[in-house]
C-alpha positions in Angstrom: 7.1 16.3 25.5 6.9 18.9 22.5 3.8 20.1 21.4 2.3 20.7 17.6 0.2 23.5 17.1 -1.3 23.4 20.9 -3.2 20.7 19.6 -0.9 17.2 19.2 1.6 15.9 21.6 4.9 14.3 20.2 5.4 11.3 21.6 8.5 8.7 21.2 10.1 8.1 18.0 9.0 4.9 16.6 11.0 5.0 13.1 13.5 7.0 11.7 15.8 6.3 8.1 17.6 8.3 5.7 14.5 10.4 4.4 12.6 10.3 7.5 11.1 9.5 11.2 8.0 8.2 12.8 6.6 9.6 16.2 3.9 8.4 18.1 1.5 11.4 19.0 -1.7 12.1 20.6 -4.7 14.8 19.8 -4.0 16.5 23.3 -8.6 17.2 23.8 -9.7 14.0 22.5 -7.1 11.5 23.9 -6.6 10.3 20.5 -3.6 8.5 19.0 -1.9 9.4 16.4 1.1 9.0 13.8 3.4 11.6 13.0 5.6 11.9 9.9 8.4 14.0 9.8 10.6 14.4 6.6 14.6 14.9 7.0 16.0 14.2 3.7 15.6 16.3 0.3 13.5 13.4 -1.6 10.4 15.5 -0.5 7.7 12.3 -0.8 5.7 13.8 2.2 5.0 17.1 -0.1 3.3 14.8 -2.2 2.0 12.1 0.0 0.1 15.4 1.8 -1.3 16.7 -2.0 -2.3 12.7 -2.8 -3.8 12.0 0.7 -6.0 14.9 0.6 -7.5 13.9 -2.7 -8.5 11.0 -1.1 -10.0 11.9 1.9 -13.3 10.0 2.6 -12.0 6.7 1.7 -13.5 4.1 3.5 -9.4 2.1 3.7 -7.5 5.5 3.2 -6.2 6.7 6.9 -7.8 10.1 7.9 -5.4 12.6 7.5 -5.3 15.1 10.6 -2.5 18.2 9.8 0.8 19.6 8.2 3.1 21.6 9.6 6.5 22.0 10.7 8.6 19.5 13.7 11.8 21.4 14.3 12.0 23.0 10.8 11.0 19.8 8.9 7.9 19.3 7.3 5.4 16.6 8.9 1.8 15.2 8.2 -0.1 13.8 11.1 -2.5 10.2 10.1 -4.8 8.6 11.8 -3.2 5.6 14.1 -3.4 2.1 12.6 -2.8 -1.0 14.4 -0.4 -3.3 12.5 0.9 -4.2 8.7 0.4 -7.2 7.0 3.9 -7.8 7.2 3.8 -8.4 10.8 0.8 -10.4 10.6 2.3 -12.6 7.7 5.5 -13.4 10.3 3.7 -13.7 13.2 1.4 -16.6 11.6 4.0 -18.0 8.4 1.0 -17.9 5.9 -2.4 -16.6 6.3 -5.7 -18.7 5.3 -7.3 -18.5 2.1 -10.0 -16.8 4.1 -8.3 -14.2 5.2 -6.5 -13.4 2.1 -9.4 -13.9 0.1 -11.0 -11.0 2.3 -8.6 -8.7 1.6 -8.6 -9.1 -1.7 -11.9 -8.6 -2.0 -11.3 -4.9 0.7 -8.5 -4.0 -1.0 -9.9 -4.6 -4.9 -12.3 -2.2 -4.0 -10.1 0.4 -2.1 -8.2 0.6 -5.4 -11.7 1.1 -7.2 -12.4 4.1 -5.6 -8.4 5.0 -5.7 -8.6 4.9 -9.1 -11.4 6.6 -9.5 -10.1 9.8 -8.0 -7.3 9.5 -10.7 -4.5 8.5 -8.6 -2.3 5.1 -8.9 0.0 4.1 -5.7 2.6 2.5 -7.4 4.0 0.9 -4.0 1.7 -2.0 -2.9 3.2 -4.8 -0.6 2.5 -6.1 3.1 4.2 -3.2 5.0 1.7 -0.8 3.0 -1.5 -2.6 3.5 -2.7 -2.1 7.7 -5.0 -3.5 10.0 -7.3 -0.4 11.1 -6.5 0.3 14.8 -10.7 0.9 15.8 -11.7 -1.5 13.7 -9.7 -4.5 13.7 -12.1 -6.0 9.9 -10.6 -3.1 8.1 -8.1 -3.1 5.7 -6.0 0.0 4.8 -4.1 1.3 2.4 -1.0 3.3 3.5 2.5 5.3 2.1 1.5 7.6 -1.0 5.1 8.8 -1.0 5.8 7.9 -4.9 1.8 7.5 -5.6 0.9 9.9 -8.4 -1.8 11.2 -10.8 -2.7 9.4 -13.8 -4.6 11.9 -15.5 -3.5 15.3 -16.6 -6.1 17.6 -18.1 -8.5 14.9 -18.2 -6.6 12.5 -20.3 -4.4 9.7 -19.4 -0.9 10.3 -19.4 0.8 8.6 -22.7 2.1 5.6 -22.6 6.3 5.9 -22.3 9.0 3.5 -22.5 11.6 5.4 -21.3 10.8 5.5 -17.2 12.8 4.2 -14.5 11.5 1.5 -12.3 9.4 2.4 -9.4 8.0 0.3 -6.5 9.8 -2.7 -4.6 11.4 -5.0 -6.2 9.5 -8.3 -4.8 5.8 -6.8 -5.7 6.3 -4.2 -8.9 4.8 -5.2 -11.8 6.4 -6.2 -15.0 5.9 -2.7 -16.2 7.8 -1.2 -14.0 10.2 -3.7 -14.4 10.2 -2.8 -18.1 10.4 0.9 -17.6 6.8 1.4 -18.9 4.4 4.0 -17.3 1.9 2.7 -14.8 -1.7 2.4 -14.8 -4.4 1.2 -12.4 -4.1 -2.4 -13.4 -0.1 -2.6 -11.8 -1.6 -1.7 -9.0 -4.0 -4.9 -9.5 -0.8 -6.6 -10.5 0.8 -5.8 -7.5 -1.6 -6.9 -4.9 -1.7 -10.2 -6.9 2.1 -10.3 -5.9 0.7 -9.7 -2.1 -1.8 -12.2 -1.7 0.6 -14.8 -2.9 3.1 -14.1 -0.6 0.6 -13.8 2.4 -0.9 -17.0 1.5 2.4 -19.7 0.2 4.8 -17.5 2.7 6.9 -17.0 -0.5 7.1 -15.8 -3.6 9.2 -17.6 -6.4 11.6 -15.2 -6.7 12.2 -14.5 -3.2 15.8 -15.2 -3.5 16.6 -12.6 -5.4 17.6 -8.9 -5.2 18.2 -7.5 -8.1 15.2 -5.5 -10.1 16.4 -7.0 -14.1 16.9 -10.4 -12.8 13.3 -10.5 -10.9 11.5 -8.7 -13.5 12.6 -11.6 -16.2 11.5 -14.0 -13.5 8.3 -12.4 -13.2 7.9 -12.7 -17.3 9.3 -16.4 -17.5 7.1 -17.8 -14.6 3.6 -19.5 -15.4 0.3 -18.6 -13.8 0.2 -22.0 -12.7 3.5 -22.1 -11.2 2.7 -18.1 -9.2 -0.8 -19.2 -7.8 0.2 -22.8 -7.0 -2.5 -24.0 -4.3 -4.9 -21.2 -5.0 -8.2 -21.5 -6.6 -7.7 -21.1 -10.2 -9.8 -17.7 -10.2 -6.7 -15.9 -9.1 -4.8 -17.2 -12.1 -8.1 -15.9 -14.1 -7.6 -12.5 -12.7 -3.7 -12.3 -13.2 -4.0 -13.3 -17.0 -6.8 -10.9 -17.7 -4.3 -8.4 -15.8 -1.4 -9.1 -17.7 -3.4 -8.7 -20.8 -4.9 -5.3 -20.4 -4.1 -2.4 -22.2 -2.2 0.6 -20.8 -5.4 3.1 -21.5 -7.8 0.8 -20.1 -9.0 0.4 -16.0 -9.3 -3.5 -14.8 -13.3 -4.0 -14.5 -13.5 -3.9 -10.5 -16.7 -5.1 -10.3 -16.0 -8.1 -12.8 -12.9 -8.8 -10.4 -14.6 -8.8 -7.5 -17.7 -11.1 -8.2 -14.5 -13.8 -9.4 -13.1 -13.1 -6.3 -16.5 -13.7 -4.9 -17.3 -17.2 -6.7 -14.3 -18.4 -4.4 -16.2 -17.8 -1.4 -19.5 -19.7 -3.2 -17.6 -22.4 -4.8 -15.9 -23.3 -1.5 -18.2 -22.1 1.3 -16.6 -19.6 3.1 -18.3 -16.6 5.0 -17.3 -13.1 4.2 -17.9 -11.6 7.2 -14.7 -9.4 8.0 -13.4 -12.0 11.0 -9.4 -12.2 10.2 -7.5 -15.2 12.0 -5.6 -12.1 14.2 -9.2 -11.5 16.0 -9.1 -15.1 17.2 -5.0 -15.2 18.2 -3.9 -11.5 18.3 -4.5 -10.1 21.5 -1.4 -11.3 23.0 0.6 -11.4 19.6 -0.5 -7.4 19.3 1.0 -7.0 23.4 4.0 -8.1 22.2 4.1 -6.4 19.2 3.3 -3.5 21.3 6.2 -3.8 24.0 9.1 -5.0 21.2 7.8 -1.4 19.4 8.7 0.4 22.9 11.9 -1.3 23.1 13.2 -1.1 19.7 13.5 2.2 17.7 13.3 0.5 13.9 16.4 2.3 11.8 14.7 1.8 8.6 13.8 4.3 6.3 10.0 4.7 5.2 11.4 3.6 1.8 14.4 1.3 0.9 16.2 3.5 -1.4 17.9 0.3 -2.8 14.0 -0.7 -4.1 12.4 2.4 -5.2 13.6 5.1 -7.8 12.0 8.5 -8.1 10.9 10.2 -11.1 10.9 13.9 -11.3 6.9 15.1 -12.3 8.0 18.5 -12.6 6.8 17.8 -16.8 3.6 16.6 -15.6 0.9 19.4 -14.8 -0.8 16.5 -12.8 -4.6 17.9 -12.0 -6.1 17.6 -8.7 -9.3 16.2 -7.5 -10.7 19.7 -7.3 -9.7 20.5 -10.7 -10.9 17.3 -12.1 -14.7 17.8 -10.5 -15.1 21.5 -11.4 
């Protein structure tokens, strides 16, 4: 096995697409796992997944971020191992309980918060993105800040534009990106919304469909009623106060999370961090675990057919380090 830095070993490739692979690794002293991305296409999202990550760091839902370097003359970043996405957990049990989506709204509301807070929007939320922590199986993490970005430059928000090219996946981007509007923290709020309906009905209304105009007019046709159909109504509270917000101004967090708190009141359920995959998952995660040394997944990290790029090269986008000095 090849070695990185006399310090991680390289272990079998667990993912590889047009812009880039996935290894298993290990941290060869402390018996540690690992994950190891290596970039081999010329979009260059790990240059700034690496610059975003480390502004981060600290995080309680953000994965630790361990080294960069170089595999074989392409740049890597090695992450902390996680266990498993949402996605998997979502097939493996059809829809999740209200419960268990209502708790990670509540973990992932507040990883945004802090997110936010450090001037950064991620831009890419959906199931795939949002992980299962690998030691501790009540966290919630957020992962993939390929195409995440700074919304601040020079301590002001960048100005509104009309004139961007979508971003995100198709399925879960907000109706500004659909628009071609630049993004804020609340499409990130918008986004998750997306997610928890999903995880909860199975579906989302305009699951049938590909194509980024056609969804987006979906997206602005459909009712709150018709989206959060069996959900309390304070999700459909939380959407149209969303929708509503200005460009220049952050969601309240803290407003959204004592709504998404009132659930739990209103219909007696105990936050506690217990998710129905600590009850059922032991042997689902075995299998998951043997089809993942079988099968060597051929997709890229990003579906090129769902996410555009936008060149920032005009944007002198500041850093946390700037932005505390």
């Amino acid at each position: 096995m090849r070695n990185i830095n006399s310090e991680y070993q390289v272990g079998r490739m667990i993912s590889c697409g047009t812009f880039g692979q996935v290894f298993e690794g290990m941290h060869i002293q402390k018996k540690t796992k690992v994950v190891i991305k290596r970039e081999i296409g010329k979009r260059q999202t790990l240059k700034q997944e690496k610059k975003i990550l480390k502004s981060l760091q600290g995080i309680k839902g953000v994965p630790k971020f361990h080294f960069s370097g170089q595999l074989n003359g392409a740049d890597i970043i090695i992450l902390e191992n996680l266990e498993s996405d949402l996605a998997f957990q979502r097939r493996a049990h059809s829809k999740l309980s209200l419960k268990t989506v209502l708790q990670i709204a509540l973990q992932s509301v507040g990883i945004l918060k802090q997110i936010h807070g450090r001037r950064i929007i991620h831009r890419d939320l959906k199931p795939e993105n949002i992980m299962i922590g690998g030691q501790y199986k009540g966290q919630i993490y957020i992962i993939d800040y390929g195409i995440s970005k700074f919304y601040m430059n020079k301590g002001q928000q960048i100005p509104f534009r009309k004139d961007k090219y979508f971003v995100g996946t198709i399925k879960y981007a907000s109706i500004s990106s659909h628009l071609g509007h630049e993004q804020s923290p609340k499409d990130d709020i918008e986004s998750l919304l997306y997610v928890l309906v999903e995880l909860f009905n199975g579906e989302l209304p305009w699951e049938a469909y590909q194509n980024a105009e056609v969804t987006g007019k979906l997206k602005q046709q459909i009712t709150d009623t018709q989206l959060f159909k069996g959900l309390p109504q304070q999700f459909n509270q939380i959407y149209l106060y969303i929708r509503k917000l200005p460009y220049h101004q952050n969601p309240n967090y803290d407003n959204i999370l004592k709504v998404l708190e009132s659930i739990a009141t209103d219909l007696d359920i105990k936050i506690d961090e217990h998710f129905e995959w600590n009850k059922f998952d032991t042997h689902l995660l075995d299998t998951f675990n043997i089809l993942k040394s079988q099968i060597v997944s051929t997709s890229p990290w990003i579906n090129d057919s769902q996410v555009n790029y936008e060149s920032e090269e005009d944007e002198e986008e500041e850093t946390l380090e700037q932005k505390l000095v």
